[in-house]
Steps between C-alpha positions, in 0.01 A plus 500: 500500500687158460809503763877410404431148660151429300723616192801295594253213543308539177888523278533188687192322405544621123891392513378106648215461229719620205732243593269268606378544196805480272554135651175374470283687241199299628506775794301715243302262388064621558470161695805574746412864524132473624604240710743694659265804552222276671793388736598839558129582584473198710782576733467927448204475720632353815815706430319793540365364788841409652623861410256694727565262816879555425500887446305516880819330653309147497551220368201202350669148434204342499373571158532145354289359778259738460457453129470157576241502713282774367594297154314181645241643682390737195532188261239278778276715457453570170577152363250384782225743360484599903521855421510690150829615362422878582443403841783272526725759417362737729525201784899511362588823540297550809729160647850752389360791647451288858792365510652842402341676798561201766899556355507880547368469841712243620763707382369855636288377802675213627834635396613191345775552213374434150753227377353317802145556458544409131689235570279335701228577234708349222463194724154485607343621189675179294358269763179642488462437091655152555216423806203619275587335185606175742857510349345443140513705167214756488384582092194524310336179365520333142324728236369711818495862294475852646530733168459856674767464752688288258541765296559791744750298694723316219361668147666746293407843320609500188803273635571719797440259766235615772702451790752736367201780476408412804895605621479767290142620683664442849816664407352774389205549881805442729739700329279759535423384883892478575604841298181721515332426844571614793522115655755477258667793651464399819581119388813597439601724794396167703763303351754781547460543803179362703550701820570810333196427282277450838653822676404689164164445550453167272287246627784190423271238574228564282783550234680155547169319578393683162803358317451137620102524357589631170837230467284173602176628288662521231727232511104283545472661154800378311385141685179519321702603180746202574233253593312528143887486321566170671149378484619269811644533838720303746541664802794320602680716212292731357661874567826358588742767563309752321545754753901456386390683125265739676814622750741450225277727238449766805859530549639484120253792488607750803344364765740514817435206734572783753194656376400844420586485115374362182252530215245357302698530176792337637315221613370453188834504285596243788266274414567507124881431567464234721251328227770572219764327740230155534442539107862484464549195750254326296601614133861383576413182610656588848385241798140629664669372846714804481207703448509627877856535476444782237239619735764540780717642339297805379397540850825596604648640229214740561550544862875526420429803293235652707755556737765609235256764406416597886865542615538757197226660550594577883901566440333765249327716700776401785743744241245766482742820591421677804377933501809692512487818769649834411641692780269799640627850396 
């Protein structure tokens, strides 16, 4: 059932592209709309990614490094013909689900906090792409032609791009894992309240080292998506401040940087509005440099009414009346 803040969002979204729309009619146009969708694909996946991290009172901020790495690594070896593109895939994903682990136990085991641990990731995971391409752009060579991943990466189904199926697929697994599993039940009692969560019976590290796995796999998935879109890589910018849209998608959606709350659905009408808002920075002819601005500014607008809709929430069931006695006979 969609909630009064997925509903709010999606009279929101309809409300922007109307007008949007009625300024720039090209906003409709087939060429502008599939574009938009395979954007929306593109960045849904790491979204998603950032959303479960977020909900288990975490926090990933290095998702643009990450994407840049696996994005160069994944591109070496196939344009290099080292390994198959199946296998360079699976070589991907396995690279997010490592560093996904080594962040969930830094943060469980070592007790480090995650804007730290991510941090430091963002960081190192930048370098590394910049050490093993030697500073220099990685891409595939002149005429060098891979049709099957080609088209499973960057085609289109009858003009439905494949990356937005591919969002649509994910969506659909981890909205099911979030909503319908009991590690999404206990997912969210962890970002409630973790020690309440442990006392309860929950085994919190397994949860938030869980979370971690799933964000950085799958944000080694939209790389690969990315990384066949671009067709070329430089690591000194590739990813930059991606992990802004994926936290900026997760909150416009629900998710409480506090943790404990969200959905899949919301971070998925998240998504859509903040690609509306960059279609409508680039239909209007409005400077790209303010591009991040725009991106701030959702951020906290969100926050801002996260905690709008918190402090109502609590001074409601503050008001809730109390039993009245009646006097014994």
């Amino acid at each position: 059932m969609i909630s009064r803040k997925d509903l709010g969002l999606l009279i929101l979204i309809l409300v922007v592209g109307a007008i949007v729309a009625i300024i720039n009619p090209r906003f409709l146009s087939p060429i502008n709309l599939a574009n938009t969708a395979n954007l929306i694909g593109l960045f849904g996946l790491f979204a998603v990614a950032q959303a479960f991290v977020i909900i288990s009172g975490g926090i990933e901020l290095s998702v643009g490094s990450i994407i840049a790495l696996v994005g160069v690594v994944f591109v070496d070896l196939v344009a290099n013909e080292t390994l198959s593109p199946g296998l360079a895939a699976v070589v991907a994903l396995a690279i997010g689900a490592l560093i996904g682990l080594v962040h969930g136990l830094l943060v469980t085991r070592v007790g480090i906090q995650p804007f730290v641990v991510t941090l430091c990731g963002l960081l190192i995971y930048r370098g590394i792409a910049r050490y093993y391409t030697e500073d220099a752009t990685a891409g595939f060579p002149f005429g060098a032609s891979f049709p099957t991943l080609e088209w499973l990466t960057a085609g289109r189904f009858y003009g439905v791009p494949h990356s937005l199926i591919a969002f649509v697929l994910v969506t659909i697994v981890m909205s099911v894992v979030l909503h319908r599993s009991v590690f999404g039940r206990h997912l969210f009692a962890v970002g409630k309240n973790e020690e309440a969560a442990r006392y309860s019976g929950i085994r919190t590290t397994r949860v938030i080292v869980a979370a971690y796995v799933i964000c950085c796999t799958l944000t080694a998935l939209a790389a690969i998506f990315i990384a066949m879109y671009t067709r070329s890589i430089s690591p000194s910018s590739h990813g930059n401040f991606y992990e802004l849209y994926a936290i900026a998608a997760a909150v416009l959606g629900g998710c409480s940087l506090r943790g404990g709350e969200g959905s899949m659905l919301g971070v998925v009408l998240g998504t859509i509005l903040l690609q509306v808002l960059q279609n409508l920075v680039n239909l209007l002819g409005i400077p790209s440099s303010l591009n991040f601005a725009v991106m701030g500014s959702v951020i906290l607008l969100g926050v801002i009414a996260d905690r709008q809709f918190t402090s109502v929430g609590s001074r409601r069931a503050a008001k809730v009346p109390a039993a009245t006695t009646t006097p014994a006979a």
